[in-house]
C-alpha positions, 0 to 999 in steps of 0.5 A, spaced: 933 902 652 932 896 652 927 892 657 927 885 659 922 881 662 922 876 669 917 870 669 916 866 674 920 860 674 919 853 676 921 853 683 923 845 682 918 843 687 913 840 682 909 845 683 904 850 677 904 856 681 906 861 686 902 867 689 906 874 690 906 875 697 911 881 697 915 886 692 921 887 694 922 893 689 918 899 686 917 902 680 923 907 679 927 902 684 936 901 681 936 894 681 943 889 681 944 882 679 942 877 685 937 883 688 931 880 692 925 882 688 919 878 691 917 873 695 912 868 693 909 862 697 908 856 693 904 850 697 909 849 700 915 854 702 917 861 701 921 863 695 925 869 695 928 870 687 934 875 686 933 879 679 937 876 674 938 883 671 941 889 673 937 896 671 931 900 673 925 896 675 919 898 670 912 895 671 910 890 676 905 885 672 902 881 678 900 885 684 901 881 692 896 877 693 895 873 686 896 867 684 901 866 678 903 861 673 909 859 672 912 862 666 908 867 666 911 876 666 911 878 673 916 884 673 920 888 667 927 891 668 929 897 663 936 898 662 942 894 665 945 887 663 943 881 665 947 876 670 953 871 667 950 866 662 944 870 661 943 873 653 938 878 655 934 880 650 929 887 648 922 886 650 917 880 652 920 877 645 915 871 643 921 866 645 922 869 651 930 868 651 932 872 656 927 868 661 930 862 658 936 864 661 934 867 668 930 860 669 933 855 667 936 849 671 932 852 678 931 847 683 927 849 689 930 855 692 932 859 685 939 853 686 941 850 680 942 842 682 950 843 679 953 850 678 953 852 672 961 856 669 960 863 667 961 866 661 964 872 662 966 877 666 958 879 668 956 878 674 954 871 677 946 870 680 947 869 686 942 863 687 943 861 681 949 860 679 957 858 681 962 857 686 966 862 685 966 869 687 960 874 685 963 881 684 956 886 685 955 893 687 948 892 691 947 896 696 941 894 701 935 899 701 932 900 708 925 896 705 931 890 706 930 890 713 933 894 719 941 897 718 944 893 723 943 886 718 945 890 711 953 889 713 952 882 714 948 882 708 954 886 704 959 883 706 956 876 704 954 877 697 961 872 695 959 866 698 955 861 695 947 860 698 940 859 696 935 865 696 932 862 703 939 861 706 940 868 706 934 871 708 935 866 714 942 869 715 939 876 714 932 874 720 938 871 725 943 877 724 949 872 722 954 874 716 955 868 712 962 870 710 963 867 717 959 861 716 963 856 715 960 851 708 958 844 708 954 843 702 957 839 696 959 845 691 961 848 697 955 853 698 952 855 705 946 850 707 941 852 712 944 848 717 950 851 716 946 859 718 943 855 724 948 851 727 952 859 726 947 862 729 946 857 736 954 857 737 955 865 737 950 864 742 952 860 746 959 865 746 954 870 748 952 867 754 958 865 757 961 871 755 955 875 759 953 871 764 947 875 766 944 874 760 938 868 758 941 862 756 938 861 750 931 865 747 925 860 746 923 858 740 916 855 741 910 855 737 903 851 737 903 844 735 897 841 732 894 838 726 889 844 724 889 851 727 886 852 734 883 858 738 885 858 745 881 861 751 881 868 752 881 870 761 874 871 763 878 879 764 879 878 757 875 885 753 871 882 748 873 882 741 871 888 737 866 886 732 868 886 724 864 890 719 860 887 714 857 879 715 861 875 712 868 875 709 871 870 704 878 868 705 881 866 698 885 859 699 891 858 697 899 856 698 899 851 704 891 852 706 890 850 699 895 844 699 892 842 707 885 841 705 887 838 699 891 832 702 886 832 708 880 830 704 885 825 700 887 822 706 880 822 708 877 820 704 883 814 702 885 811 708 880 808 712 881 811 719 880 809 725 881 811 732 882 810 739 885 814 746 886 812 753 888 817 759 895 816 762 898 819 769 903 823 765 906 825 773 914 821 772 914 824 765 913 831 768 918 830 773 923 827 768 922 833 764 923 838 770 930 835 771 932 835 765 930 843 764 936 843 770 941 838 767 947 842 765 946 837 758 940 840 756 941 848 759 942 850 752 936 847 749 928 847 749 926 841 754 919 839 753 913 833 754 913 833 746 921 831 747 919 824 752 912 824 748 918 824 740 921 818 744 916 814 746 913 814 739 919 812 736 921 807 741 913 803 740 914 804 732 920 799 734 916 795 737 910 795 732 913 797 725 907 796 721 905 803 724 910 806 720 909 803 714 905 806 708 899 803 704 901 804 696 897 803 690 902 800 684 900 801 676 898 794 675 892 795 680 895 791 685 898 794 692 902 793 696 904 795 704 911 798 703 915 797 711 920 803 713 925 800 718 926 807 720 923 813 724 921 819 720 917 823 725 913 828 723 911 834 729 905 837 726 906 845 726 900 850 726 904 856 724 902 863 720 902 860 713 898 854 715 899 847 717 906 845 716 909 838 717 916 837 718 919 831 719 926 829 723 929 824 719 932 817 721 929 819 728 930 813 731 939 814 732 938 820 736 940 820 742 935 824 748 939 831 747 940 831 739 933 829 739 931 835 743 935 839 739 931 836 733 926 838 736 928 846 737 931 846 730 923 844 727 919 848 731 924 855 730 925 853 723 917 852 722 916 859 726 919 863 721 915 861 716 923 857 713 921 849 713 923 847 705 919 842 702 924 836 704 924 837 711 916 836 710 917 830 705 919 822 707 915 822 714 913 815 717 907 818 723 906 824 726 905 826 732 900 833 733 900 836 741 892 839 741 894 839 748 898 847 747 891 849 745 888 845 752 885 840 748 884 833 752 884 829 745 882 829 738 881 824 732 886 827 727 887 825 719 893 823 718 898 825 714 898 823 706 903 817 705 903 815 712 899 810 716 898 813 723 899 820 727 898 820 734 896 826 738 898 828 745 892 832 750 894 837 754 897 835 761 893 837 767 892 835 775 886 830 776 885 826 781 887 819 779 888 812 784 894 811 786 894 804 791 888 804 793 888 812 794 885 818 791 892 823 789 893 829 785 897 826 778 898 829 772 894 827 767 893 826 759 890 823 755 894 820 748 890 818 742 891 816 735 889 815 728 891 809 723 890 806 716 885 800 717 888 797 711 895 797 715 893 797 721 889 792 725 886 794 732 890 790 735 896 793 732 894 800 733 892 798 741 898 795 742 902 802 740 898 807 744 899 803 750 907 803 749 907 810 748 902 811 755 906 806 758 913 810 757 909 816 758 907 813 765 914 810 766 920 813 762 925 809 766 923 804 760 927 808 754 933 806 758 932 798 756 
């Protein structure tokens, strides 16, 4: 019986390794062609790659947790062939023929930038390969998740999808054989599930009346990972054993802290704050929750917060530009003309920096559903590496953690990232006289060598003049 061998492939990210976070399969398990095998988590996204081969799984070479190269054995398949286009092979032969054919052309999902045709009448790899239809007699195990989404998984193992889009179906319980496709080879693309998913949605609540409108979709935002205040009846947390505890770093730990101290240690930042009376913004943000226009999606300050930082960007482009050092050892400063706004996310996996593109031609309402769509994405741990690269500035809201203000380091690649403080009543003077207001604070890190202080002063007093008086995103 012969017994083939799957390496980790280049995922198409750029990157040198991946570490095994989860085995989909054991030991004895009946494997088809396009089978989830693993989870892995490279720097910057998780991965789950389909088997190439249909057979019994043999060995399993690298165990959850480590960190393995790319090229490198991770599981053997005994038995079976291999899908469409790929040759197999006996063994971990020194030419690696069957991996050369499980791997090739993958971009940074498992994906093929163009389809391959097939060859002959074998299965098609899903993820990898074509267009067409993919004949497959998989049949889900209960370790695939709840029962009530393997009929949508059956029933969508024809249609043409990355291995993330589909576990992002499988996560919302959307069939992707309803989904109808957008992408250029006629697969179905991430906004494809998610525009599926908040349309039934939206069936179901028209339908049933009684039911919430819309599930909340929100997470803490901030560029490092905060600890909150317990209650004072909070019972204390147990102690843990042992004195110390090493935490390995990393996926997007390792990634974090390698930009940050980049960033830190490259740009010259500097920093400055001001208080601001954030009460006409609450206000606005309490009206637009009741609109029948903003009924379906997430209304927050963070939404006027987005918008004003996009109208002072206008104002001030240079804090949108970027500093880039050329091969010649000169530099030059690189002005975008465009908005891509980076909302700083702390999520399970780490920080995360997803970006809205071309931010700037949103209206009020595609903007906050932007916004719902980043952090709902974010949250479930699905953020591709292209919806984190490309950002102009960015903007981190410590105020979910019920801090007042921070320096934050800025993003690598641009020049400023602004941070959003939690928004509370104080006593500020109105004419003359001492009220209750909502009060924040709004303060910012910049590149010194973009930005001089009074550019970076002029930006933060646009953002806190439409936080105090929205009515000016009108002009």
């Amino acid at each position: 019986m012969s017994t083939q061998t799957f390496h980790l492939p280049d995922v198409g990210e750029g990157l040198t390794e991946a570490e095994i976070v989860q085995w989909r399969v054991a030991p004895g398990d009946a494997v088809e062609v396009n089978d989830v095998l693993v989870e892995i988590e490279t720097a910057k996204s998780l991965v789950e790659l389909p088997s190439p081969f249909a057979g019994t799984v043999g060995e399993l070479l690298a165990p959850e947790g480590d960190t393995v190269t790319v090229g490198a054995p991770i599981i053997t398949i005994a038995g079976g062939a291999g899908a469409a286009g790929s040759t197999g092979g006996a063994g971990d032969t020194a030419g690696g023929a069957a991996q050369q054919d499980a791997s090739v052309g993958l971009s940074a999902h498992g994906e093929p930038a163009s389809p391959p045709e097939p060859e002959g009448e074998g299965a098609v790899l899903v993820g990898y390969g074509t267009g067409g239809a993919v004949a497959s007699r998989r049949t889900p195990r209960a370790a695939r998740g709840a029962a009530g989404r393997s009929a949508a998984v059956k029933a969508s193992v024809g249609v043409v999808a990355k291995p993330p889009v589909r576990k992002l179906a499988r996560d919302l319980g959307v069939d992707l054989a309803q989904v109808t496709p957008s992408g250029p080879a006629g697969e179905v693309t991430r906004d494809d599930v998610v525009t599926h998913a908040e349309q039934a949605s939206v069936f179901r609540n028209i339908a049933t009346p009684a039911a919430p409108a819309v599930r909340e979709h929100t997470i803490p935002v901030s560029h490092a990972p905060a600890a909150v205040s317990a209650p004072a009846s909070s019972p204390a947390p147990a102690l843990v054993e042992g004195r110390e505890e090493a935490i390995p770093v990393k996926g997007v730990r390792k990634a974090t802290a390698s930009g940050m101290v980049r960033s830190a240690y490259t740009a010259p930042h500097v920093s400055v704050w001001t208080d601001v009376d954030a009460t006409r913004t609450m206000e606005l943000v309490k009206r637009l929750k009741a609109s029948p226009d903003f009924a379906d999606i997430k209304v927050s300050p963070l939404l006027i917060m987005a918008r004003a930082v996009i109208w002072a960007v206008r104002r001030t482009p240079l804090i949108g530009a970027a500093w880039i050092d050329k091969e010649d050892g000169s530099a030059e400063i690189r002005v975008r003309n465009y908005v891509n706004l980076g909302i700083a996310a702390a999520t399970p996996r780490g920080l995360l920096v997803p970006n809205i593109k071309d931010a700037q031609d949103l209206s009020l309402r595609e903007l906050a559903r932007a916004l719902e769509k980043l952090t709902l994405t974010a949250r479930e741990g699905k953020t591709t590496p292209a919806d984190q690269q490309g950002g102009t500035i960015t903007i981190t809201n410590i105020g979910v953690f019920g801090m007042d203000a921070g320096t934050p380091i800025i993003n690598p690649g641009e020049s400023g990232i602004v941070a959003m403080g939690t928004i509370r009543q104080k006593p500020w003077v109105v004419d003359g006289e001492v009220r209750p207001r909502f009060v924040t604070t709004v303060s910012g890190s910049f590149d010194h060598r973009v930005i001089d202080g009074d550019g970076m002063s002029r930006f933060i007093a646009d953002v806190a003049s439409i936080l105090e008086e929205p009515a000016l995103l009108l002009d």
